[in-house]
C-alpha positions in Angstrom: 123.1 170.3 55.3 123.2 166.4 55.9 126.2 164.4 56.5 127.6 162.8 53.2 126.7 159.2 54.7 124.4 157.3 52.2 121.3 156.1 53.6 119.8 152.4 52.9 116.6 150.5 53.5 117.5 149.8 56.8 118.4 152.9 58.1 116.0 155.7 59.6 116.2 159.6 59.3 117.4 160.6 63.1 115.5 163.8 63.3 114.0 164.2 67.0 116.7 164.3 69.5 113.3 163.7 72.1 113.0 160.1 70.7 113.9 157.6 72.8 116.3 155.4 71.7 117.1 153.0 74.7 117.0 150.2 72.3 119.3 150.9 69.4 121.2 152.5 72.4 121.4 148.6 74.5 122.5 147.2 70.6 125.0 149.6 71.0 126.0 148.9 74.2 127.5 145.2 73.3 130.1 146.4 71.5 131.9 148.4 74.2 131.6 145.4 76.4 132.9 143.2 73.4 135.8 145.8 72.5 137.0 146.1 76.4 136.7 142.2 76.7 139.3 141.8 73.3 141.3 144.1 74.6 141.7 143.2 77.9 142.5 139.4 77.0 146.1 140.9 75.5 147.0 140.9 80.0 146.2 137.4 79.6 148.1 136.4 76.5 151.4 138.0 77.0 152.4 135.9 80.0 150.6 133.0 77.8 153.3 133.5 74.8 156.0 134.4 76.3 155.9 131.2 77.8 154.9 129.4 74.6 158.0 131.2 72.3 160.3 131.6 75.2 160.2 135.6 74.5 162.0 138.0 76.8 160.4 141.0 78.0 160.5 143.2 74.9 159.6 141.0 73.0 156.3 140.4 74.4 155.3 143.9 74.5 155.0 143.7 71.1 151.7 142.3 71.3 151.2 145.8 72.8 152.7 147.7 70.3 151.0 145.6 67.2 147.4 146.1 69.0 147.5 149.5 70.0 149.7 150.4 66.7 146.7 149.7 64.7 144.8 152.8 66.3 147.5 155.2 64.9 147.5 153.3 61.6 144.0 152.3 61.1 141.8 155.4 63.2 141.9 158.0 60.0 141.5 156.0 57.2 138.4 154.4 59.3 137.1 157.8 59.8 137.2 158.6 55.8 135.4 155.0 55.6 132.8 155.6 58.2 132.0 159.2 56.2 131.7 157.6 52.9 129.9 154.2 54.0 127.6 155.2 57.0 128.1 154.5 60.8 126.5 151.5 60.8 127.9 150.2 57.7 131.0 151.1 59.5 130.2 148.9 62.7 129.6 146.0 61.1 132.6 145.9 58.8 134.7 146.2 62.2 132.6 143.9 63.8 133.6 141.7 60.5 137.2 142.2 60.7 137.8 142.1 64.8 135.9 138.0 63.6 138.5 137.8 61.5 140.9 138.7 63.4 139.5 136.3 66.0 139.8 133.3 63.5 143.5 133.9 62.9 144.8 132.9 66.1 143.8 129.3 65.1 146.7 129.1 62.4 149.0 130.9 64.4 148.6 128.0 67.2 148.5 125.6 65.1 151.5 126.7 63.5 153.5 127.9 66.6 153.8 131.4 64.8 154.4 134.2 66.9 154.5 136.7 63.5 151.5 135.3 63.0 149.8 135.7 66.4 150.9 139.4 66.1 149.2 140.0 62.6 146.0 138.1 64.2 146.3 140.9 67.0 146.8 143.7 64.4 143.2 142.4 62.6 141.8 142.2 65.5 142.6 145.4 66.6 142.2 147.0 63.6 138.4 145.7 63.8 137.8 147.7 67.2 139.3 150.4 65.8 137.0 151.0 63.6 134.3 150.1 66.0 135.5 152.8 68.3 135.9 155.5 65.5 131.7 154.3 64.3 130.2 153.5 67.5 131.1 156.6 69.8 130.1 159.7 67.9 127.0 157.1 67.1 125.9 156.7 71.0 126.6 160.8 70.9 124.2 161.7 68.9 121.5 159.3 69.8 119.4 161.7 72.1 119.7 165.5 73.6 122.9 166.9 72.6 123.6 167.9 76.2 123.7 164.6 77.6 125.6 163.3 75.0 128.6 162.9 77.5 126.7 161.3 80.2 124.7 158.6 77.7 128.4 157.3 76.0 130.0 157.3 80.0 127.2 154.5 80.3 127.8 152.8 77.4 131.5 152.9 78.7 130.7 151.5 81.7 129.9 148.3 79.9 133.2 148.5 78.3 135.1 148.2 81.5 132.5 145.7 82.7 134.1 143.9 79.7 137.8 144.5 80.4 136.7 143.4 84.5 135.4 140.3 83.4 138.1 138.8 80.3 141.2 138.0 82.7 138.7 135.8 84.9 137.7 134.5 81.4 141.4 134.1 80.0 143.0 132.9 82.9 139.9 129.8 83.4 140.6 129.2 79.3 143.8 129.9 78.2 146.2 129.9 81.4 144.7 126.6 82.8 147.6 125.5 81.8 150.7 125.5 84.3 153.0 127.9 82.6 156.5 126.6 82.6 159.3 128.6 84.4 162.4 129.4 82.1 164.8 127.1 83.5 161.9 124.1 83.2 161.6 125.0 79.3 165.3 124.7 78.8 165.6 121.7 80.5 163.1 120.0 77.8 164.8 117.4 75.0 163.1 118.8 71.4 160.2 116.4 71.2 158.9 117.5 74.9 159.5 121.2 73.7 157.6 121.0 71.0 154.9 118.9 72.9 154.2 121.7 75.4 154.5 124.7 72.9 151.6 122.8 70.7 149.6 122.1 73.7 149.9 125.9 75.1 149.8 127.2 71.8 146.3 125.4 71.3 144.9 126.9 74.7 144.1 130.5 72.6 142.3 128.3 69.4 138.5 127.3 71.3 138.5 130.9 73.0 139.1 132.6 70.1 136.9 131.2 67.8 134.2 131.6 69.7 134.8 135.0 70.4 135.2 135.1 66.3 131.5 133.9 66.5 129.9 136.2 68.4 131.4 138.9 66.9 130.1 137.4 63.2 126.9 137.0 64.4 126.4 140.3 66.0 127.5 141.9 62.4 124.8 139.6 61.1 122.6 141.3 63.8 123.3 144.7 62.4 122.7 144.3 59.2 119.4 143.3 59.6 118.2 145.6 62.1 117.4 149.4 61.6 119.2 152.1 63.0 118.9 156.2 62.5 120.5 158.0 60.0 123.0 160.5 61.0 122.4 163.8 60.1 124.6 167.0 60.3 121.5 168.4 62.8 122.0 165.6 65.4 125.6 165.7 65.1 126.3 169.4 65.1 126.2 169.6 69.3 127.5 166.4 71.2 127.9 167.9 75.0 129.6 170.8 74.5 128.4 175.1 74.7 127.6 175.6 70.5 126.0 174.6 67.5 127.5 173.4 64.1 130.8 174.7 63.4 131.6 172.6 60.2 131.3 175.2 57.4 134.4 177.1 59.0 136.9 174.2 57.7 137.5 171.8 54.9 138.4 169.4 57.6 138.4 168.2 60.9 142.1 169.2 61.4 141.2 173.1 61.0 138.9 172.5 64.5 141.5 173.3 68.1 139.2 172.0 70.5 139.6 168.7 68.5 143.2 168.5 68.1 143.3 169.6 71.7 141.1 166.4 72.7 143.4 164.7 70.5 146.0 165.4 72.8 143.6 164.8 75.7 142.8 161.4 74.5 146.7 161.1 74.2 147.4 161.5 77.5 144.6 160.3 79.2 144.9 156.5 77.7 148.8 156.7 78.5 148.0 157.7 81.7 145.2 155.2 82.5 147.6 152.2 80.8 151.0 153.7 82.2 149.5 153.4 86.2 147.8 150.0 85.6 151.1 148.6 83.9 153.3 149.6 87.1 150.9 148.4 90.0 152.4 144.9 90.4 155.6 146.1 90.8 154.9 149.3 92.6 152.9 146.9 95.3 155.8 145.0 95.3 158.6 147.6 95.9 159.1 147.4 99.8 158.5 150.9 100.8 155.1 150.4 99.2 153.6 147.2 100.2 156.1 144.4 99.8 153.8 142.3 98.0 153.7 138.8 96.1 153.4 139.1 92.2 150.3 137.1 92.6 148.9 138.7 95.9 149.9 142.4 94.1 148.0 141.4 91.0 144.6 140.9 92.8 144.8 144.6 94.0 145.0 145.6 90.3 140.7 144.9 90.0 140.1 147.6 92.3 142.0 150.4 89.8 139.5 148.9 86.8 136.3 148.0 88.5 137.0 151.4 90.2 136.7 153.0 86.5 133.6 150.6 86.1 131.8 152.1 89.0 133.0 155.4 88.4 131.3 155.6 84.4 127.9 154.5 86.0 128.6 157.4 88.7 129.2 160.1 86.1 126.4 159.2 83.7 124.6 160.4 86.6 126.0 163.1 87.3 126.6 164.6 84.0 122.8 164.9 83.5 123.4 167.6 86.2 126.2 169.9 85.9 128.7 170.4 82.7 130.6 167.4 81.4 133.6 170.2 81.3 133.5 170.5 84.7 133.2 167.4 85.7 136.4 166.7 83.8 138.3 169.2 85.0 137.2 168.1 88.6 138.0 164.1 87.9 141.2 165.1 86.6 142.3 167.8 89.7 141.9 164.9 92.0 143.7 162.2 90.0 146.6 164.3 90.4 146.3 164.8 93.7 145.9 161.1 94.6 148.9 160.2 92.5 151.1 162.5 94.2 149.6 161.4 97.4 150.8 158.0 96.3 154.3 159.4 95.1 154.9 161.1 98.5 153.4 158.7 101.2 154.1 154.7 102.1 152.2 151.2 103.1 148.7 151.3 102.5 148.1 155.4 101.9 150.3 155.1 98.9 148.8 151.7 97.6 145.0 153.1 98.0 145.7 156.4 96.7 147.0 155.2 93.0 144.1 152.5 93.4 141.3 155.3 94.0 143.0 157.0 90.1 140.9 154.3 88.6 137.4 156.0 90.1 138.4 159.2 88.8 139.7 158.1 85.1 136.0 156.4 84.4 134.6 159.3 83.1 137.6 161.1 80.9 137.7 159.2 77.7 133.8 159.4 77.1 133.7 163.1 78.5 137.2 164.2 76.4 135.6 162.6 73.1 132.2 164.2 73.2 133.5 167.8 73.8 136.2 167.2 70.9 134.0 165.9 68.3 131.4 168.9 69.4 130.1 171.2 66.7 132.0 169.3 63.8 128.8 168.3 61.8 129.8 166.7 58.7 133.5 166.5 60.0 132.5 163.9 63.0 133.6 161.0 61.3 137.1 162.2 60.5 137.5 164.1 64.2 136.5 160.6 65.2 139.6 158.9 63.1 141.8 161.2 64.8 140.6 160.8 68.5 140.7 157.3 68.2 144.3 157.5 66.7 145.3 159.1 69.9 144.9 156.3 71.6 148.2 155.3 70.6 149.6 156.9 73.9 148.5 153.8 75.8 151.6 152.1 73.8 154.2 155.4 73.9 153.7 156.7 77.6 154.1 153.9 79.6 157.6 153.3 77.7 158.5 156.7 78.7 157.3 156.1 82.4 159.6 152.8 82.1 162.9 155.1 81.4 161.6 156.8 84.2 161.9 154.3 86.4 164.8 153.3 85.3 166.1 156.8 85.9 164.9 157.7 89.6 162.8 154.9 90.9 159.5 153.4 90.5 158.2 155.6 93.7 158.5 158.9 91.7 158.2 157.5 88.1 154.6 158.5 88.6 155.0 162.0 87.8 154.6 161.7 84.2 151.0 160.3 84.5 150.3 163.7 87.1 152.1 166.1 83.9 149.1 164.2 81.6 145.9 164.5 84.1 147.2 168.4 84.7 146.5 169.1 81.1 143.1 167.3 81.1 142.2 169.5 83.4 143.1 172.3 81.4 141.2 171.0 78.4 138.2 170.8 81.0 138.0 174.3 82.4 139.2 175.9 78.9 140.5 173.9 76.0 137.4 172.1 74.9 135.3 175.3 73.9 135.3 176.1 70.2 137.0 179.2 69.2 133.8 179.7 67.1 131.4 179.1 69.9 132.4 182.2 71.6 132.6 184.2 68.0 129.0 183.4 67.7 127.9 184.2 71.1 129.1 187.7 70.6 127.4 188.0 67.4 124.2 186.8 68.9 124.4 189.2 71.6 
């Protein structure tokens, strides 16, 4: 039974899983660079505004909250879209709407709008949602269903190429500009205030509308070119042990192995943002490292070029044994480096939390494709709800904050070791479909 997508002109029956498809797969492969560069930028503009509006702390994470809020708001009712319009129909209306998003940051510079900025991040986000909820059970599907996990870890490994790359890019173009210290701003007359908030505000416009471009005309790309047709047969195994499971239940909320990935996804991203939010300060704290702000932040690359590497790593060697295992593996030894980290000093402590980023690389591809296994017709909706998860990258490192509050950066890191203990347990056991097994036994 196919997939209720509607097929057009430019779209191609996807009925040999032997076909090569290394060229629709490079197409593909721009928009996980484009999505980790836009997201990425947000390190970049949060010291930018809070200088520009004279924000405290709190208030600034709400560029945080507004971008990764749009993943719980925006991730099901794109999967209902993507299962009614198509996949690709899908990419280029978020491709569409992250340009949009893109084109409001003009406006909100030019009029010194910090509401405004935030509903420009909430588009824009918005946009890659719905990128993320198309594009990853798309790059899935595209080949042999067993190395479905090891083909979107590659197409990953762009995206962190892209979040490696935008602070170089944002701090060249939008912090150029010497950010004023507190006591500077409020030493300004009026006219000089509004001066500098203009000129800083301005600093996000030329960036932003050429990322607005690119983003237009790689929609305009899609829409010309042709791309396969999903069809329940291609999408029915995506890396995981069984076939096509999607008669069983009216929906994809019926499925455990993808509300367990759900939760996977959950922790994984809070983990992943929770660690990288605290490493400045943790490098500063002087039983760690003692470190500069400025001198701490540099060590930060290593934690996300280390998930860079790591993606190209596991692509590889995914082809080779089980994505499960691999996953339970990656996560085993996250935990043990982040309690390493908890209970030692000096350099041990800071190279242990910086070698986490090696072993993340290769969870949110490998969680995803063993969720949204065996769903069929479901795959679009499993794929709304996975990418809804993501919303833990804006709840867990809060928690970790109160934490840290509570007892002390040092041992604040427990929470992320509670999140990769249960990723392991979706590895060796929680990502295999009740109905898999029911079918083996039949079969036997």
């Amino acid at each position: 039974m196919a997939v209720s997508i509607p097929s057009t002109s430019t779209t191609q029956p996807l009925n040999n899983t032997n076909k090569n498809y290394t060229t629709e797969l490079t197409i593909l492969t721009s928009l996980f660079f484009m999505w980790g560069f836009l997201t990425c930028l947000n390190d970049i503009l949060i010291p930018h505004l809070k200088a520009v509006f004279s924000l405290n702390y709190a208030q600034a994470m709400l560029i945080q909250f507004c971008f990764f809020g749009a993943y719980a708001l925006i991730s099901l009712p794109s999967g209902i879209l993507v299962e009614k319009i198509g996949y690709k129909r899908g990419i280029i209306i978020g491709l569409v709407t992250a340009g949009i998003g893109c084109l409001a940051f003009y406006p909100a510079a030019a009029t010194r709008s910090y509401p405004l900025f935030l509903l420009a991040l909430f588009i824009l986000a918005s946009g890659i949602t719905l990128l993320q909820v198309a594009a990853n059970p798309y790059v899935a599907i595209l080949g042999k269903p067993e190395t479905a996990s090891s083909r979107l870890n590659l197409t990953q490994a762009f995206n962190s190429l892209g979040t490696t790359i935008a602070p170089y890019f944002g701090s060249l173009l939008i912090l150029s500009i010497v950010v004023k210290s507190t006591e500077e701003i409020q030493k300004m007359n009026q006219v000089q205030l509004s001066a500098y908030q203009l000129t800083e505000a301005s600093a996000v416009q030329v960036p932003y509308l050429g990322l607005a471009a690119a983003l237009l005309l790689i929609a305009g790309f899609f829409a010309l070119i042709k791309l396969p047709e999903i069809e329940a047969s291609s999408v029915a195994s995506s890396g995981g042990d069984g076939g096509s499971f999607d008669s069983h239940h009216d929906s994809a909320w019926g499925y455990r192995h993808l509300i367990l990935g759900a939760v996977g996804i959950f922790v994984y991203v809070g983990a992943e943002v929770s660690i990288g939010s605290f490493l400045v300060n943790y490098f500063g704290s002087p039983e760690i490292m003692g470190l500069k702000a400025a001198d701490a932040g540099k060590f930060v690359s290593f934690y996300w070029g280390g998930a860079m590497v790591g993606r190209f790593i596991g692509s590889a060697v995914q082809r080779k044994i089980k994505p499960g295992t691999v996953l339970a593996f990656n996560a085993v030894v996250a935990s043990i480096l982040v309690v390493s980290s908890m209970l030692s000093f000096g350099y041990f402590a800071m190279w242990s939390i910086l070698l986490v980023g090696l072993f993340n690389s290769i969870m949110f591809p490998t969680i995803f494709t063993l969720a949204i296994d065996g769903l069929g017709k479901h795959t679009g909706q499993g794929s709304g709800i996975l990418c809804m998860a993501i919303v833990g990258g804006a709840i867990i490192p809060v928690v970790q904050g109160f934490i840290a509050d509570s007892i002390g950066i040092h041992h604040a890191f427990i929470l992320p070791v509670l999140c990769y203990l249960f990723i392991v347990y979706y590895g060796m056991k929680g990502h295999i479909p009740n109905f898999s097994k029911k079918l083996k036994v039949q079969n036997a």
